[in-house]
NUDREN-909085 format. One line per 2 residues: their letters; for each residue x negated, y negated, z of N, C-alpha, C, CB. Coordinates in pm, 1 decimal. Each point is the difference from the previous one (the first is absolute). Glycine has a CB too. Layout:
REM residues N
A) X/Y/Z/X/Y/Z/X/Y/Z/X/Y/Z; ...
***
This chain:
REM residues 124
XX) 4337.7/6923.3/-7563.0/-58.4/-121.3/-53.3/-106.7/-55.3/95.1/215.5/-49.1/-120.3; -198.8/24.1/275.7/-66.9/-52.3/78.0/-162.4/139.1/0.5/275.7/-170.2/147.2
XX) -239.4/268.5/-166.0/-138.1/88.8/-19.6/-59.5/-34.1/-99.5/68.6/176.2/83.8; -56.4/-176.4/-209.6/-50.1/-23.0/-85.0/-55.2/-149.4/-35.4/125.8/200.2/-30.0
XX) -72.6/-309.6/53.3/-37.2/-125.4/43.5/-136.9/-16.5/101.7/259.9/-33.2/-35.6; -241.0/164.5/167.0/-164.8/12.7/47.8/-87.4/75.4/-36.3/64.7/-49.8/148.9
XX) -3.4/151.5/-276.3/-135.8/71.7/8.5/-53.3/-79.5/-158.4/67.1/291.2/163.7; 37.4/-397.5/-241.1/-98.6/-82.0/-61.6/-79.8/-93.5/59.8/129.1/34.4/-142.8
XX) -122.1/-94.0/289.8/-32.4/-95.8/31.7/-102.1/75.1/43.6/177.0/-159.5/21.9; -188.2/289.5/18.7/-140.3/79.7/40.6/-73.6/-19.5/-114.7/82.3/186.4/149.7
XX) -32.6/-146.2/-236.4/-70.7/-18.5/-151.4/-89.7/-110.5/-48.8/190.2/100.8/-46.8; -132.4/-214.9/102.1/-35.0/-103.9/-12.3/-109.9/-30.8/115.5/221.7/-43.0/-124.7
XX) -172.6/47.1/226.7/-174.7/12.2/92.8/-106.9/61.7/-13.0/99.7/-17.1/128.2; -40.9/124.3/-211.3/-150.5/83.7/-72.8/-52.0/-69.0/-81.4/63.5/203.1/-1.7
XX) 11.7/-218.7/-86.2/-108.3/-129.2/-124.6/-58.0/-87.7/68.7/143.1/-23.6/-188.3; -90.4/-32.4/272.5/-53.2/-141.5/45.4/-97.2/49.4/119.4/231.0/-168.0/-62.8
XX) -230.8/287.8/90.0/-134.9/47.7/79.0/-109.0/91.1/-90.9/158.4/8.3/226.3; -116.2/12.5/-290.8/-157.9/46.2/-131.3/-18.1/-133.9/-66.4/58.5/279.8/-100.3
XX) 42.5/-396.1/71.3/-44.4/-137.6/-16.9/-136.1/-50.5/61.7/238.9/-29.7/-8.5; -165.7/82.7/160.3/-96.7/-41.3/91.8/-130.4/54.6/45.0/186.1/-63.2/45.0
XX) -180.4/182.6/-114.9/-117.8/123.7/50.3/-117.3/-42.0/-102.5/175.4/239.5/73.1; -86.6/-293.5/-202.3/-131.2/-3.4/-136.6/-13.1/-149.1/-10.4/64.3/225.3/-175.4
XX) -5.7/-310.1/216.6/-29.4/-170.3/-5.5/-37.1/-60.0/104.3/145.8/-23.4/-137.2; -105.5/33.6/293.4/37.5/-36.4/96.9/-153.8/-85.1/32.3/217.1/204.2/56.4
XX) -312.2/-180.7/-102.5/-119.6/-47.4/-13.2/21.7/-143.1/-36.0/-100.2/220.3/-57.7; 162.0/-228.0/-55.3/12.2/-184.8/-17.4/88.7/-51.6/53.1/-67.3/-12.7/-183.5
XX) 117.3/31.8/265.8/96.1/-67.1/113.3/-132.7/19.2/147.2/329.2/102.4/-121.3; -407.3/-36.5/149.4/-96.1/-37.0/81.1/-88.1/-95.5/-43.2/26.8/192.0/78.1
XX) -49.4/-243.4/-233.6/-66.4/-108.0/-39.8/23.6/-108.8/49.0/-18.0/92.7/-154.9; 214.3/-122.2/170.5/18.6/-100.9/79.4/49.1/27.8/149.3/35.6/-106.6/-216.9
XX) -1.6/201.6/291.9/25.6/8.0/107.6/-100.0/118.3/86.0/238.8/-102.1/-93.7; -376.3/52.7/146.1/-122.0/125.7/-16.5/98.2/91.4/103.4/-305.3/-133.5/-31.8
XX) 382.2/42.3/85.7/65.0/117.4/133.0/100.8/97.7/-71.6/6.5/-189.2/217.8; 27.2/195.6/-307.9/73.4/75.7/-63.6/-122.2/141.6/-3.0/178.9/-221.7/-146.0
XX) -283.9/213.6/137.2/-56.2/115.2/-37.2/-16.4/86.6/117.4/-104.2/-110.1/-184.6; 133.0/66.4/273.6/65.3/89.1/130.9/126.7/100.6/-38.7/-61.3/-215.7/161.4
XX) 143.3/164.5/-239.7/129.5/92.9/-44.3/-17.8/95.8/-122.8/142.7/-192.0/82.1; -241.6/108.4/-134.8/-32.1/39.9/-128.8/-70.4/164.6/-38.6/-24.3/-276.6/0.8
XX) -85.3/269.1/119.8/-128.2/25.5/-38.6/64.3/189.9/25.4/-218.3/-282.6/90.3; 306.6/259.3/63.7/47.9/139.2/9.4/111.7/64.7/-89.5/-68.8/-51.7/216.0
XX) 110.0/-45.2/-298.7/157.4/52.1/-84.2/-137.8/10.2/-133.3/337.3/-176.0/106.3; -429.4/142.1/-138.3/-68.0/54.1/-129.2/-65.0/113.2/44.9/-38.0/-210.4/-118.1
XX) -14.5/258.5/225.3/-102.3/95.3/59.0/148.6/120.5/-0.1/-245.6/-182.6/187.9; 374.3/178.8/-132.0/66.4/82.8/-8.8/72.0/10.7/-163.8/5.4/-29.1/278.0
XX) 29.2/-48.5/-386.4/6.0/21.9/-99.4/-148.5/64.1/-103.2/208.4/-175.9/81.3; -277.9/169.9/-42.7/-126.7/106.2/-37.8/-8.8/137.0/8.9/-94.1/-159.2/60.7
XX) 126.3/153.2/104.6/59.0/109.6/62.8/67.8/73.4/-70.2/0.8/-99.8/161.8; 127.2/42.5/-195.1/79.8/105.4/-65.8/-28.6/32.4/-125.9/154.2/-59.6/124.0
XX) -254.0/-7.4/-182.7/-1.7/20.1/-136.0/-126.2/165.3/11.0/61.3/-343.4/-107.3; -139.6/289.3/178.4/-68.8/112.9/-26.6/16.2/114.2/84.9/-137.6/-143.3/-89.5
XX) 237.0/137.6/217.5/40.4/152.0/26.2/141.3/43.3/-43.0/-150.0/-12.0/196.0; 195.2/-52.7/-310.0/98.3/26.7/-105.0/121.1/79.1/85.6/-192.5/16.6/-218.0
XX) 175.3/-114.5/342.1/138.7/21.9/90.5/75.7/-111.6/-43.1/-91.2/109.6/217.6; 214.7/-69.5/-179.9/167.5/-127.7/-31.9/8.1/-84.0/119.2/186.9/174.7/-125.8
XX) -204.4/-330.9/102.7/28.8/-87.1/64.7/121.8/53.6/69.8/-115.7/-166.2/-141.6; 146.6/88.2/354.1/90.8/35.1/21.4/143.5/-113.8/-57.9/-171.9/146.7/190.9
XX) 168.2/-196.1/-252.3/121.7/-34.0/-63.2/52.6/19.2/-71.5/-33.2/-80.2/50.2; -7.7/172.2/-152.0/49.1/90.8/-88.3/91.4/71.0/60.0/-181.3/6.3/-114.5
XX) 170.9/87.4/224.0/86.2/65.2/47.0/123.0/-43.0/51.5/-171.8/95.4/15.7; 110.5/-255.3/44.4/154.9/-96.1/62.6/71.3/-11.5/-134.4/-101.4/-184.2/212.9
XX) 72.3/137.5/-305.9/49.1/-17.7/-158.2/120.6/101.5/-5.9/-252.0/-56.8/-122.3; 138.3/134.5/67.6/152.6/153.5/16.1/75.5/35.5/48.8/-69.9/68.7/-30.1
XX) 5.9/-84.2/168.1/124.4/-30.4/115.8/123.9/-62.8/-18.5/-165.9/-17.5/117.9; 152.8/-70.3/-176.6/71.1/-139.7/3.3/76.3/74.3/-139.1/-188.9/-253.0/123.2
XX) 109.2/285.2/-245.9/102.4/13.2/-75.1/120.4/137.5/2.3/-187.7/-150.3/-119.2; 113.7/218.5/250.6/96.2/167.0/-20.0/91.0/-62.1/87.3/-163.3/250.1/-22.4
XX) 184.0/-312.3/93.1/83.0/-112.7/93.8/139.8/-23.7/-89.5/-239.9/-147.2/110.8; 158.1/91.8/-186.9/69.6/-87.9/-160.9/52.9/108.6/-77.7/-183.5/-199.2/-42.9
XX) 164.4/318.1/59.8/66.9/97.0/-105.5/-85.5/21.2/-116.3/222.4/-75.5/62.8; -343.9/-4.9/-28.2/-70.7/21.2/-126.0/-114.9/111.1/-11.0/56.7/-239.0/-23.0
XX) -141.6/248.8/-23.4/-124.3/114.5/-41.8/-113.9/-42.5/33.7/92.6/78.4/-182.6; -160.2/-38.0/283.7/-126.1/-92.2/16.5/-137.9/56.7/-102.4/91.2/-51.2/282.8
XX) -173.0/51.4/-267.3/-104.4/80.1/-57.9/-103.2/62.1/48.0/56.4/-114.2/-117.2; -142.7/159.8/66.5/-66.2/111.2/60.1/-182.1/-50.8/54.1/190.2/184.4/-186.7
XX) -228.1/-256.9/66.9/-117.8/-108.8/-24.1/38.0/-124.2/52.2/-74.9/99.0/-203.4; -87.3/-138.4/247.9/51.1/-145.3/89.3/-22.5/-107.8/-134.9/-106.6/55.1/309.7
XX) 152.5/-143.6/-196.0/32.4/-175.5/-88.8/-65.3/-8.8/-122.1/-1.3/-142.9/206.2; -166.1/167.2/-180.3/-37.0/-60.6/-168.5/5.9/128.9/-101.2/-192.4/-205.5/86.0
XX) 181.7/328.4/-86.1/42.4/88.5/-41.2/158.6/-22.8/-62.2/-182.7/108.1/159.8; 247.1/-127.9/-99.3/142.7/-50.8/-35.5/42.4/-104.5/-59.0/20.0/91.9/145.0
XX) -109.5/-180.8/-94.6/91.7/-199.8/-41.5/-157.2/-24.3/-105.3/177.4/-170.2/334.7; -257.8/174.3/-291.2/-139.3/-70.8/-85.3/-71.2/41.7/-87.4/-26.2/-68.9/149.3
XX) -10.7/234.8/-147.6/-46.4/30.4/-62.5/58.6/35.5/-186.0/-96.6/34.3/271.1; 250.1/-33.1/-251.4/71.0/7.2/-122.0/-39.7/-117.3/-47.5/187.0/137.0/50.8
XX) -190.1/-260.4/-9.1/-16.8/-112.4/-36.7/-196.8/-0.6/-63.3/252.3/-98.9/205.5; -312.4/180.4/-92.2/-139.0/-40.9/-67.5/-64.7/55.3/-100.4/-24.9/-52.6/176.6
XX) 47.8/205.1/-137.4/-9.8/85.5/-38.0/62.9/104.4/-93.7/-78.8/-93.0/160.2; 80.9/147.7/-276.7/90.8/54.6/-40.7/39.3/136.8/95.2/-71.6/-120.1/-229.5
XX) -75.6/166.3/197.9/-11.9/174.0/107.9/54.3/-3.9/76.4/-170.2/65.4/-1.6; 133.4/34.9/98.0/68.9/26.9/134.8/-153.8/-49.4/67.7/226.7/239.3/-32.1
XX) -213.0/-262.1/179.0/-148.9/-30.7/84.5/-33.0/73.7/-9.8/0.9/-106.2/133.0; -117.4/149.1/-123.7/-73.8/90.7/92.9/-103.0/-74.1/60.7/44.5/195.3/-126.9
XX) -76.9/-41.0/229.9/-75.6/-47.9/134.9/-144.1/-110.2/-72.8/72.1/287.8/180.3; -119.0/-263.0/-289.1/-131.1/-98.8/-71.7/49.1/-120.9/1.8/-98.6/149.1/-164.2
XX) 244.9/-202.4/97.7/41.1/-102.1/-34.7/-0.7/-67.6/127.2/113.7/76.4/-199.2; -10.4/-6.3/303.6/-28.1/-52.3/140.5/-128.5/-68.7/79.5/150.0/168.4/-14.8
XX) -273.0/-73.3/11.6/-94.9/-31.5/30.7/-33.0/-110.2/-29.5/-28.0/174.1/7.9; 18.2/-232.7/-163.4/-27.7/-69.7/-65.4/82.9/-134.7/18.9/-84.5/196.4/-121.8
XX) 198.1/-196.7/170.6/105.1/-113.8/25.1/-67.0/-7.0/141.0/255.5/42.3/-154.3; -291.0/1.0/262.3/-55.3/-0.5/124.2/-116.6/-55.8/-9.6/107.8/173.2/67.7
XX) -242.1/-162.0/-148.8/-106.8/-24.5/-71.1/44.2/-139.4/-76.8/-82.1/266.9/-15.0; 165.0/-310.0/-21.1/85.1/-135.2/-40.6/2.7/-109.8/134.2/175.9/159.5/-177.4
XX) -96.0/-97.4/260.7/20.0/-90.1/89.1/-92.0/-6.2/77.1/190.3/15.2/-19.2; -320.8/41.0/99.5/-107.3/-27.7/29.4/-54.3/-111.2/-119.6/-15.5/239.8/140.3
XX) -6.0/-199.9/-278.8/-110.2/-69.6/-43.4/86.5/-177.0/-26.0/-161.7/271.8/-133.3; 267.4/-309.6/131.8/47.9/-76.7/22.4/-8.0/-85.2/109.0/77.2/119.2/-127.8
XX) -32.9/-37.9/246.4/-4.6/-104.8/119.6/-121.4/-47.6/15.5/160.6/98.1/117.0; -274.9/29.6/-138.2/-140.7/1.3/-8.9/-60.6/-162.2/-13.0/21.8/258.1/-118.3
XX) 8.9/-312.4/-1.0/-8.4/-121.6/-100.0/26.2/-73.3/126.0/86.8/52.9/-273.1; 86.7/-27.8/240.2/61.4/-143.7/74.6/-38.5/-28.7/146.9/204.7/31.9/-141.4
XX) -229.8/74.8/195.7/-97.2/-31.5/201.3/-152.3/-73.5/-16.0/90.3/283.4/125.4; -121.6/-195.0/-250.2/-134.9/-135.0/-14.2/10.5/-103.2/-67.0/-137.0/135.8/5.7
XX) 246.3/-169.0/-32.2/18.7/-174.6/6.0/55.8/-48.0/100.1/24.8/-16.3/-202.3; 25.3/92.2/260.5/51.5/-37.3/153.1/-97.6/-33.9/91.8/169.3/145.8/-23.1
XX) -235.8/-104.6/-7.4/-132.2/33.1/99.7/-118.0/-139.0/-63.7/38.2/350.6/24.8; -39.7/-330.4/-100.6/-60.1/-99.9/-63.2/67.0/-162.3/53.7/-46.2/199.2/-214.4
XX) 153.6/-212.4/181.2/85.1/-116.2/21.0/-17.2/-28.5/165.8/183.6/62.3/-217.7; -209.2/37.4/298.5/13.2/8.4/140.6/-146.8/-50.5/16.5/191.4/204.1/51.3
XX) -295.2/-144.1/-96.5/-97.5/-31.5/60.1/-70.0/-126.9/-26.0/3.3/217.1/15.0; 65.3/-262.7/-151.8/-59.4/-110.5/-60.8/113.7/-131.3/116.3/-87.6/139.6/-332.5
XX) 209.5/-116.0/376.1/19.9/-110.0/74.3/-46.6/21.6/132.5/177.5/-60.3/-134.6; -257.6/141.1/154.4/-57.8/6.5/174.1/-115.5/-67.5/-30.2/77.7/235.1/118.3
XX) -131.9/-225.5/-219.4/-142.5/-93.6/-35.6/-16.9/-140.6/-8.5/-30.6/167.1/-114.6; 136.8/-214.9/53.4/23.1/-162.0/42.5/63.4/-5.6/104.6/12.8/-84.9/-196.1
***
């Protein structure tokens, strides 16, 4: 029970770090220092998207559930948890790219309002 309890709670830091990889931008709207944490957890979620390597927590995951007696899997997190949800298909390496190509053109936006907001209060 106590394995499986962490390798959902791994589970759960993954969402809430691709949360953070594809939004984390409007939380630097209000905290610009956040984009210090930000800027490298989106540059490494890009990362993985387009060298269609497995985050390392995927592997703690499994870990956690062969612990548990359970079956881990073979494909990482969004392959497994997100893409059933987004996607009907299976990924492939295009779709990936393209979710990587997502989170650039996103933060993209949201840093130049950051930036914007920044420079416009150094001016008054």
């Amino acid at each position: 029970m106590f394995y499986r309890i962490q390798a959902d709670l791994v589970v759960l830091l993954h969402l809430l770090f691709i949360i953070f990889v594809a939004a984390g931008g409007l939380l630097a709207l209000r905290r610009t220092g956040l984009a210090l944490l930000h800027l490298p957890a989106a540059a490494w979620g890009a990362y993985i998207e387009f060298s269609g390597t497995i985050c390392p927590l995927t592997p703690l995951e499994n870990h956690f559930r062969r612990l548990a007696g359970k079956e881990g899997y073979a494909t990482g997190f969004i392959e497994h948890h997100l893409i059933p949800i987004i996607y009907p298909a299976g990924l492939t390496h295009a779709s990936q790219i393209l979710l990587g190509l997502l989170v650039i053109a996103v933060n993209l936006v949201l840093y130049a309002f950051v930036l914007h907001r920044y420079f416009s209060r150094q001016a008054r």
